[in-house]
C-alpha positions as CSV (number, residue, x, y, z in Angstrom):
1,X,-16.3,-0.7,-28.0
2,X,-16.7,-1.7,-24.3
3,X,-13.3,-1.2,-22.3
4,X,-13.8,-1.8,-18.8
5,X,-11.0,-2.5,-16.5
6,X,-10.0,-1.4,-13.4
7,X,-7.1,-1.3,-10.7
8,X,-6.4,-1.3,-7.2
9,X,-3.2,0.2,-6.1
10,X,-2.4,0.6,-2.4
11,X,0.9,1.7,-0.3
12,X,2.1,2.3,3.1
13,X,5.5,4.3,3.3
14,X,6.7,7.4,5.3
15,X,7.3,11.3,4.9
16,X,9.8,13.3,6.2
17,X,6.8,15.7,6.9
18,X,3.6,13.4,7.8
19,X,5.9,10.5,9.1
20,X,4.1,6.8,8.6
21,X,1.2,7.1,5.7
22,X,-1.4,4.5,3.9
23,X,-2.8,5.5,1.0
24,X,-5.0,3.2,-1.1
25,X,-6.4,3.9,-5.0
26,X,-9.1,2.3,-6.8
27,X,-10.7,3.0,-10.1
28,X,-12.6,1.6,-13.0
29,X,-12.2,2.6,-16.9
30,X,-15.5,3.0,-18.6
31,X,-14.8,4.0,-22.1
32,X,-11.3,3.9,-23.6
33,X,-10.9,7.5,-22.1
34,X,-13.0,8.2,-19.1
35,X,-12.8,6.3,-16.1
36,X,-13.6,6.5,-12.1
37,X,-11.2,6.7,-9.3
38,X,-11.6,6.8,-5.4
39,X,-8.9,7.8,-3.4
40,X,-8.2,7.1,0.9
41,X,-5.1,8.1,2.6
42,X,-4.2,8.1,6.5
43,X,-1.1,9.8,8.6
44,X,-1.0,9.6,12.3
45,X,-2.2,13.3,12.5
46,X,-5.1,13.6,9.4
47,X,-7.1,11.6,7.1
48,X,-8.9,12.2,3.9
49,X,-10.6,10.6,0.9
50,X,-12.0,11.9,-2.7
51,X,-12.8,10.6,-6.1
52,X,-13.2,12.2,-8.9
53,X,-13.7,11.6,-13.0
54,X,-10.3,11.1,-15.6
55,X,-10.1,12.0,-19.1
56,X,-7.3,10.4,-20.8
57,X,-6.1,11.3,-24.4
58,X,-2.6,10.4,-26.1
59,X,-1.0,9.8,-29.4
């Protein structure tokens, strides 16, 4: 059974250690358990990005 949905979450706040930060988050579900994600996040000093693959089980 198809499940696909997906999200977009995105925030800007600040850090007593990096000071002001953006970070933004998006991913897609594929089955009812495995999905996508792609990650972005920026600090005056650094930036970096990733993605990676989510399992999700429960009761």
């Amino acid at each position: 059974m198809p499940v696909r949905s997906g999200y977009l979450e995105a925030q800007v706040g600040a850090s007593s250690l990096a000071g002001l930060y953006a970070h933004m988050e998006v991913g897609a579900r594929l089955t009812e358990h495995l999905g996508l994600y792609a990650f972005g996040r920026a600090t005056r000093q650094e930036s970096m990005a990733g993605g990676g693959v989510r399992y999700t089980f429960g009761w």
